[in-house]
N, C-alpha and C positions, 0 to 999 in steps of 0.2 A: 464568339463565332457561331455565327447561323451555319452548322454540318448538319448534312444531311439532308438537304433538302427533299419534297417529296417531285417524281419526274411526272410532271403534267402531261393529258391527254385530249383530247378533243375531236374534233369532224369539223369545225367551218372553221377554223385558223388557226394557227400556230406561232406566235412572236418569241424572240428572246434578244434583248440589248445591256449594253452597259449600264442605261440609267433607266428607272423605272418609270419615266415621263413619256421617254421614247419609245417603251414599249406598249405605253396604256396610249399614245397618239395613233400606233401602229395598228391597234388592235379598235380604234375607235374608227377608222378608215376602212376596214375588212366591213366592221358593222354596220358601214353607212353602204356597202355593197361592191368600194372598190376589190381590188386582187391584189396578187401580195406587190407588185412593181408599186402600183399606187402607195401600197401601205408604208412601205419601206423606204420609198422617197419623201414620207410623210414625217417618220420615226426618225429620217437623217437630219431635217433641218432640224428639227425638236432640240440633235443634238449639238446640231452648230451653237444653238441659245443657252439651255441647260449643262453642256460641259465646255466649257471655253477656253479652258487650259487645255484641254486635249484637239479641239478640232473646231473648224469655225467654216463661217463663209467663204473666206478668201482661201481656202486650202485644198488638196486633193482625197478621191478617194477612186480604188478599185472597184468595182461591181461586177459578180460573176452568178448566174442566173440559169435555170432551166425554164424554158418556155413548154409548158402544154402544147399550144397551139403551134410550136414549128418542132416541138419534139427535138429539141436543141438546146446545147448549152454556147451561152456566148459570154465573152468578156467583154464589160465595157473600161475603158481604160482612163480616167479620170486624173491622170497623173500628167499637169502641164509642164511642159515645158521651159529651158532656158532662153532669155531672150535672145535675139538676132545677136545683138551688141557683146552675148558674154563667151569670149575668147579669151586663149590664154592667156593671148599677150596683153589682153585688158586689164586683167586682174594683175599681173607679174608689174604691169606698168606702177600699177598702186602698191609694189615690193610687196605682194601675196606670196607664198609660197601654200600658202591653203587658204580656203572660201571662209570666211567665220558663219558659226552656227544662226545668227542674229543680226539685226540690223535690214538694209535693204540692196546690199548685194546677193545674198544667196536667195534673193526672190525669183518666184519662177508663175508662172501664166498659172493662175487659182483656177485647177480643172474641178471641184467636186460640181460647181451649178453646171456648170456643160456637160457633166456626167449623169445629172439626175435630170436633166431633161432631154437627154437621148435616150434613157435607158425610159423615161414617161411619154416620150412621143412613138418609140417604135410598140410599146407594151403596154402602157397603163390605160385606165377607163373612165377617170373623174376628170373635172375639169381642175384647173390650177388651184385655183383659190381653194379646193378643197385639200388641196395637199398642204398648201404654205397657211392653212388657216390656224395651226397648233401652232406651231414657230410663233407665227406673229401676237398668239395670244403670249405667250409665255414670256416675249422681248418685252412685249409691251406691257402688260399687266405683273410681269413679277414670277420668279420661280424661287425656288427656296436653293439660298447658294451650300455649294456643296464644300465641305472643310479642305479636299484638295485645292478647290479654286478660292477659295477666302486663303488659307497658307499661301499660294501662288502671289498673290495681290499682296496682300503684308509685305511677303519680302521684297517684292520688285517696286513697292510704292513711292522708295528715295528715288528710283529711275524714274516712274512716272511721274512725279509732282517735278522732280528738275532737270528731265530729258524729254522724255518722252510726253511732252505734254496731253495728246493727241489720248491718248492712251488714259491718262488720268482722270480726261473728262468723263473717261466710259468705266471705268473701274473704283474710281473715288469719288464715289459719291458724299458732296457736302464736304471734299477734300480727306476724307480720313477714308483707308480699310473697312469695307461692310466685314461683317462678323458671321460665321457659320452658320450657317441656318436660316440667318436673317432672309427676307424676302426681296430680290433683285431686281431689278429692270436695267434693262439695253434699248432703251429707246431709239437712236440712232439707227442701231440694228435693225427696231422692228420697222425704222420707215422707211429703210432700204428694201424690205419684202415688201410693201405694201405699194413704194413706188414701182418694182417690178412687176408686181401684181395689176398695179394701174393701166400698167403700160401694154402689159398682157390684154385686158380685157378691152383696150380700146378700141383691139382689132375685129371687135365682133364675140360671137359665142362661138365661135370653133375652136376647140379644142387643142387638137394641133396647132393651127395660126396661133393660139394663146400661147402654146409653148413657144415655137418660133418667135412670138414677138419680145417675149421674156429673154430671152436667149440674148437676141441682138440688143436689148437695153443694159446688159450685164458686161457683153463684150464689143457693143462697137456704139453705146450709147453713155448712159449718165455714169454707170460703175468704169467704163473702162478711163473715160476723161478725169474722174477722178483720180483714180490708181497715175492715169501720165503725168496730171498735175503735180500730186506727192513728190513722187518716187522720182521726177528730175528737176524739180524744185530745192527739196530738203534734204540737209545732209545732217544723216543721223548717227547716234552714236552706237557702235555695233561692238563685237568681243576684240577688237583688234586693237581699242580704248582712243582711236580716232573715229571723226564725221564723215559719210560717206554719205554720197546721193546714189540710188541704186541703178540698174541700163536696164528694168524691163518700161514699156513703153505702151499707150494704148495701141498700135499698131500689133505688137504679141499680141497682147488680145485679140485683135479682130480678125487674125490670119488663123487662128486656133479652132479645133473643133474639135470635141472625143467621139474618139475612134469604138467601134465593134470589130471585136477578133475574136479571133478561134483561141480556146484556150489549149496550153501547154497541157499532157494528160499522161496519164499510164497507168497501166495493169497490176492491180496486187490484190492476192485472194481472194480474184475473182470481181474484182470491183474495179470500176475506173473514177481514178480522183482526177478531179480538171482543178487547174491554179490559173492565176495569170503568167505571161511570158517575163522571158529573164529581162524586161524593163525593172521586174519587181527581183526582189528575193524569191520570191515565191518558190523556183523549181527546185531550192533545196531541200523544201519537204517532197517534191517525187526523187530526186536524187539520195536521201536518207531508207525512202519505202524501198526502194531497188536493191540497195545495199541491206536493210533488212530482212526483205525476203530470202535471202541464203541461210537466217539463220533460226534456229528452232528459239523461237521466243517463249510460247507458252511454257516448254519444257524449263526454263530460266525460271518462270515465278514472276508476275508484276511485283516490282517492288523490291526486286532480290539486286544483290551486288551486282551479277553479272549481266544480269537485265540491263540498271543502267550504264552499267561501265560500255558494253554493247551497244548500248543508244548513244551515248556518249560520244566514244571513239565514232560514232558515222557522223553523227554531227560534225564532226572535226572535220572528218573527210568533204562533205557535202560543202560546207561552209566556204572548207579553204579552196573549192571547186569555184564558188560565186567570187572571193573577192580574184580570184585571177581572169574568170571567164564574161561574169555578168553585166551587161550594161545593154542599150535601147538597139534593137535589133534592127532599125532601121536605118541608124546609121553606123553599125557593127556585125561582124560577122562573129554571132553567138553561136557556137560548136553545142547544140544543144540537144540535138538528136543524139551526137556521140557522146553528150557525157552521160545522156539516159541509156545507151546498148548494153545488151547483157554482157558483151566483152570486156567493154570499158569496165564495168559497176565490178565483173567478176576480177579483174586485177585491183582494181582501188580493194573490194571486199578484203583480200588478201592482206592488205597492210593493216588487219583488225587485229592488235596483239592483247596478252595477257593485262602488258601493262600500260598505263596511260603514254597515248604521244606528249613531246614536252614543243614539238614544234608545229606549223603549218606547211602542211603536203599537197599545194595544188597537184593536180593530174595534169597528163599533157595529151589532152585528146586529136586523134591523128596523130601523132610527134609533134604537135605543138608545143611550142618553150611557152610555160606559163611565167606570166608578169604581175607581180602582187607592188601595188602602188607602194610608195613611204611613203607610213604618216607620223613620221619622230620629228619633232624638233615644230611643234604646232608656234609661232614664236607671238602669241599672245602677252600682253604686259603679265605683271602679278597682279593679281586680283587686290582691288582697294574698298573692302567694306563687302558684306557677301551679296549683295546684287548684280555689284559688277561679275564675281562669281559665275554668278549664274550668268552672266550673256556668254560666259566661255565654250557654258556647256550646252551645247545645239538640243537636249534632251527636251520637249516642251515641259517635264514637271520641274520643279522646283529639286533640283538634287539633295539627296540626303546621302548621308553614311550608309548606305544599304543597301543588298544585293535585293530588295525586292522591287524595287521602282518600276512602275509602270509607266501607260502613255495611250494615247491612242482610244478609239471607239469601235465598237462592233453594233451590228444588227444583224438578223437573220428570220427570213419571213419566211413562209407556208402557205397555200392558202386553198380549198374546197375544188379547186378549178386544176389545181395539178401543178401549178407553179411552186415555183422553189427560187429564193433569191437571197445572196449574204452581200453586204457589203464593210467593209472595217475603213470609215473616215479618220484623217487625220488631214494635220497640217493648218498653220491661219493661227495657232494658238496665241492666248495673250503675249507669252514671253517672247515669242519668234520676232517680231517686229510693231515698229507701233503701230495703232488705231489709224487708217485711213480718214483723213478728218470726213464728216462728213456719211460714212458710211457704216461705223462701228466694225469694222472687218479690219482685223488685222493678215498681212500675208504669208504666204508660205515659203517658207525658208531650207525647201528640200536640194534646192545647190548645192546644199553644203556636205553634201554625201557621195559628188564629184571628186574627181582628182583634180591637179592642175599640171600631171606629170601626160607627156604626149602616149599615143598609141596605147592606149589603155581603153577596151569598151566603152568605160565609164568616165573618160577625158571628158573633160568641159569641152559644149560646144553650141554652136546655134543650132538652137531647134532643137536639141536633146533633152532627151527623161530622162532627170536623175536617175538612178538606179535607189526604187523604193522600197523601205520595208515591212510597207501595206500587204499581208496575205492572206485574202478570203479561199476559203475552200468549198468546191461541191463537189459528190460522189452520187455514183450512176450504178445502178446495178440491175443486167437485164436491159440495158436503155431507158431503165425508169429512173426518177431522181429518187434517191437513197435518204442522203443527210448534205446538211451543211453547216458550216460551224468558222469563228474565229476567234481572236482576242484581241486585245490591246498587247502592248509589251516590245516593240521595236524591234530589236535584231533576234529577239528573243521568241517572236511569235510561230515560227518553224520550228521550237523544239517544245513549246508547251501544248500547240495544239495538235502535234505528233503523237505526245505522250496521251492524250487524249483519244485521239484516233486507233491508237497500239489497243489501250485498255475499252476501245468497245468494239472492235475487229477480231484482235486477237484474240482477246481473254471473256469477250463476249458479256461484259459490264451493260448495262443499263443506259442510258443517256444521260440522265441526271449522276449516276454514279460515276462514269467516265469523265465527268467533269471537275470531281473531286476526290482523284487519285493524288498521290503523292507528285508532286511537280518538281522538276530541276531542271537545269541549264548550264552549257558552258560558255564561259566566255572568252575563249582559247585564240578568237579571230578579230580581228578590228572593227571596232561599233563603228555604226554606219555616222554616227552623230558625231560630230566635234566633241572632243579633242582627240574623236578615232582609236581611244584606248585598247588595247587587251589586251587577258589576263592567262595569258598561258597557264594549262594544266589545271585551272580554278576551276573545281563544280563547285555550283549553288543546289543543295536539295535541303527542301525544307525541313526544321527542327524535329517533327514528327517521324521520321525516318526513323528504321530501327537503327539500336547504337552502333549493334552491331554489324549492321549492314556499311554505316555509316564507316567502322573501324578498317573492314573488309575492301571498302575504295579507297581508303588509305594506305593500303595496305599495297594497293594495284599501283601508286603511284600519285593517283590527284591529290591534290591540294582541297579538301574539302572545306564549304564552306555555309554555314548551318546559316537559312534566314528562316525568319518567324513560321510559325507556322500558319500553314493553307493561307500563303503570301501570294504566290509566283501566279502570275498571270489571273485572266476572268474570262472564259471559256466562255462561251455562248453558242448554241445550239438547236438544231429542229431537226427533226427526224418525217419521212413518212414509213408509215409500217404499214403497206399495202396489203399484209396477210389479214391482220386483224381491222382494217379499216379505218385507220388511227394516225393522225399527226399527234407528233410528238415536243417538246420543247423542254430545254433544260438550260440554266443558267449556274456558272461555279460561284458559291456562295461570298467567294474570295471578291475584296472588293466593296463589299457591304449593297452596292447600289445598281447589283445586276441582277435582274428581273425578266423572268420569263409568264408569259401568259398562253394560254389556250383556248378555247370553246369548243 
């Protein structure tokens, strides 16, 4: 384990991501003269190519951003939508009583390209081609495959060679498992950028027109005809252990556009942290901050029993707050102001006891009766052979034994000019569904994080956003941008990059050090992912914990549960430090393949 790392400084850029490809593309953009929107739309496709278990073309991402020039933070909201056609009674028709994680029902309208080229048309300063020029090398000519995605591929390869064919063309090459390390190519992939690219520059050298033209060749040109073709064409095999053809439509697509919003925000020592709105998870890291603030953290000790039991117990609270209240606020009335009032946060605060809760405490903001969906009785076959397995479990990695499992991708840029921009892609992964023939993109399978039970937020419905567990963060301080920072980690990314946030707020850590503090989580509330599991009263804090600290949660009540050490999550981070003149950047070592750079 690479501990320790040293926290990087600089004056003309600041990168830090999940893989080290997308951070040396990000940082090669800064020094061709773009700004950080540029850079980091640059670093995102890199990672659709180089992590493809975790995130791809065809999936979503959040982007949350401070502009210099409007002196503003906005969210753009990259998280598509359910098709027109998916209703309850459509699923119940095919005797669902839940979405499966996989296959091409829980697909939903691939918002990250309509994300990065809203967030490149209203802010960035290159033209296209220099953004998608790193992608396209890296599909096309080869990356060096990463041991998550060579393990991914091995095990799902019986499904690829005799289901998913689509899929096998692109991951089996010469029909066998490429091998770790080995040097990769996605050709398909790369001519899918390239035709978008084509299509882009047909329209002349304007910039904008080049977005705009890219835009409509994705959603109401060659990608979206594709995606109609598939997806009501072929019925594939999904975790339900039947073939299903899926109801999104090139029509979704072309009726879709991503949105900029004002993001969700609040006040804590003196800072204001912005998230995305409750479409995402997100507002139960300001719902955790609120409830923290009451209590004397530093006086606790990073790292002490009551620290995390403390952190713990809010998380509890916070969480079982989203699965009752959370879902797209467009077509839901999200009580979201009340669950942030110091009223509200001061009675939940109240149910913070000695000892661990053993159950889930939604709040009732207003007197509202909170509704926490059922998700027992998921009624999937048994698993025959371990790939099928894996389609059960909606998680894009490859499930193991182990509280450490990751997921997901982060970036987070900086840049000379005053900008500040995080975004954490996901979705489109290998496992979620097959290869779009034709386009190397497989889709996203964020449905499956819906209910199919009525009057719930987060009810299936046409036109609805999942309810995602994408959470980028940026903090303001002054009106000036602060820091920003995410992780990969699923349901999980609210309480590591918390623990994070505590340890360079509270306790006044480092950036790079706050990265690799000791991490834990609980899993008390139901993962958003198929088969919606949870583990009441289970903390995870990693093996390095003192024992005693460790005996002392035991002691309160949890169910402790030791994973590997400096396992839990991969923090990624950039700082401006206006006093000293200095962007900053820090990456958690955790991970092996997250890399921060500076100049």
């Amino acid at each position: 384990m690479n501990f320790g790392r040293p926290e990087l400084s600089g004056t003309f850029g600041a990168v830090s991501s999940t893989h080290w490809l997308s951070s040396a593309a990000a940082m090669a953009v800064l020094e061709k003269g773009g700004n950080a929107f540029d850079a980091i739309a640059a670093g995102g496709f890199v990672l659709q190519v180089v992590e493809p278990h975790f995130n791809g073309l065809g999936g979503d991402v959040p982007i949350v951003s401070y502009s210099a020039a409007t002196q503003s933070v906005q969210v753009v909201c990259g998280q598509g939508p359910m098709p027109q056609a998916a209703t309850i009674d459509r699923f119940r028709t095919l005797g669902l009583r839940h979405i499966p994680g996989s296959g091409l029902l829980p697909a939903v309208v691939p918002g990250a390209f309509g994300a990065w080229m809203r967030l490149l048309s209203e802010h960035g300063t290159l033209p296209l081609a220099d953004i998608l020029d790193h992608a396209i090398g890296y599909a096309e000519n080869g990356f060096p495959l990463l041991p998550g995605t060579a393990d991914a591929i091995e095990v799902l390869a019986p499904l690829f060679a005799t289901e998913w064919s689509s899929s096998g063309r692109v991951y089996l090459p010469g029909g066998r498992p490429p091998k770790a390390g080995s040097l990769f190519r996605t050709p398909a992939l790369a001519d899918t950028y390239k035709r978008l690219l084509r299509e882009a520059t047909a329209v002349g050298g304007d910039r904008e027109a080049q977005i705009a033209a890219a835009e409509r060749a994705f959603y109401q040109g060659f990608v979206a005809e594709a995606i109609d073709s598939f997806v009501s064409s072929t019925p594939v095999l999904d975790a339900t252990g039947r073939h299903h053809k899926g109801l999104l439509t090139g029509e979704d697509l072309a009726n879709w556009r991503a949105t900029a919003e004002e993001p969700s925000n609040l006040q804590y020592r003196g800072l204001t942290v912005h998230k995305p709105g409750p479409w995402s998870q997100s507002p139960v890291f300001l719902q955790q901050l609120a409830l923290l603030e009451g209590f004397d953290l530093k006086g606790m000790g990073l790292g002490s029993a009551e620290y995390i039991h403390t952190v713990t117990e809010c998380a509890k609270l916070a969480f079982a707050d989203r699965e009752a209240w959370y879902g797209d606020p467009e077509h839901s009335d999200v009580p979201l102001d009340t669950l942030l009032s110091p009223a509200y946060t001061a009675a939940r605060r109240g149910l913070v006891e000695d000892k661990a809760a053993d159950v889930l405490r939604p709040g009732s903001p207003g007197g509202r009766t909170p509704f926490v969906p059922d998700h027992a009785d998921v009624d999937w076959p048994a698993a025959e052979g371990s790939w099928m397995s894996q389609l059960a479990n909606g998680l894009p990695t490859v499930v193991k034994a182990t509280a450490a499992r990751t997921d997901t991708c982060t970036i987070v840029v900086a840049d000379r000019f005053g900008n500040l921009v995080v975004a954490v892609p996901s979705g489109g992964w290998l496992k979620s569904s097959p290869v779009v023939p034709g386009l190397g993109l497989s889709l996203g399978t964020r449905g499956q994080t819906m209910t199919l039970q009525e009057g719930h937020p987060n009810s299936v419905g046409p036109g609805r956003r999942p309810r995602t567990t994408l959470s980028p963060s940026l903090v303001v301080k002054d009106d000036k941008p602060l820091m920003a920072f995410g992780t990969p980690g699923g349901d999980r990314q609210d309480q590591w990059t918390l623990e994070f946030f505590l340890a360079a707020v509270d306790f006044g850590l480092g950036l790079q050090a706050a990265t690799e503090t000791l991490a834990f989580h609980t899993d008390h509330f139901s993962a958003s992912f198929t088969p919606h599991e949870s583990r009441p009263k289970v903390l995870a804090v990693e093996r390095n914990c003192d024992p005693g600290v460790v005996e002392d949660l035991r002691s309160r009540g949890h169910d402790v549960e030791l994973a590997a050490e400096f396992s839990l999550g991969k923090v990624c981070a950039v700082a401006v430090d206006e006093e000293a003149g200095l962007l900053r950047a820090a990456a958690s070592p955790r991970g092996r393949q997250t890399y921060a750079a500076c100049r």
